[in-house]
Phi, psi and omega in degrees: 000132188274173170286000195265300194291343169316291228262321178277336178277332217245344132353310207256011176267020160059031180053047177261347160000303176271347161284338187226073167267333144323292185304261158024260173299346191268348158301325181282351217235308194288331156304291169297359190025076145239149193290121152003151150292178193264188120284115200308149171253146234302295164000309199269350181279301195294307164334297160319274175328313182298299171316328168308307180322277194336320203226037137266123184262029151245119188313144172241127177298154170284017161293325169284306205261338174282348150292334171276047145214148182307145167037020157299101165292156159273351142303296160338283151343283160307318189280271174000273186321331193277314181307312149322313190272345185299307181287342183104349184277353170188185201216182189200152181177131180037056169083353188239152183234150170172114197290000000 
């Protein structure tokens, strides 16, 4: 794939990006001919969500914070966040999380 044709497909998703943000970045990353990403291992997950918390300046539901990671369920997610607030590391209320 060339950047022109990169650039005329991905033009023509009506600013769909982020629904096929998978699709999407695993084109850019074969186009910059750079390697996929890996899948983070739970340590690097739990890491992530926590750093999201810090520079959100609102609480967020999980649904919300697993849209900024890749291939991120909002169970997953939701379990994370639960796990965070168990340890103290964050706090919850009516479904929203934020340290």
């Amino acid at each position: 794939m060339t950047a022109e044709s990169f650039i005329e497909r991905w033009r023509s998703s009506g600013a769909a990006e982020r629904a096929n943000y998978v699709l999407f970045l695993s084109e850019l990353c074969d186009l910059l001919e750079v390697p996929r990403p890996e899948p983070a291992s739970l340590p690097e997950r739990v890491r992530g969500v926590r750093g999201y918390l810090l520079q959100t300046p609102a609480p967020a539901p999980p649904e919300t914070v697993a849209r900024n990671f890749m291939r991120a369920r909002s169970p997953e997610v939701r379990s994370i966040l639960e796990t965070l607030v168990a340890l103290g590391h964050a706090k919850s209320e009516a479904g929203s999380y934020w340290v």
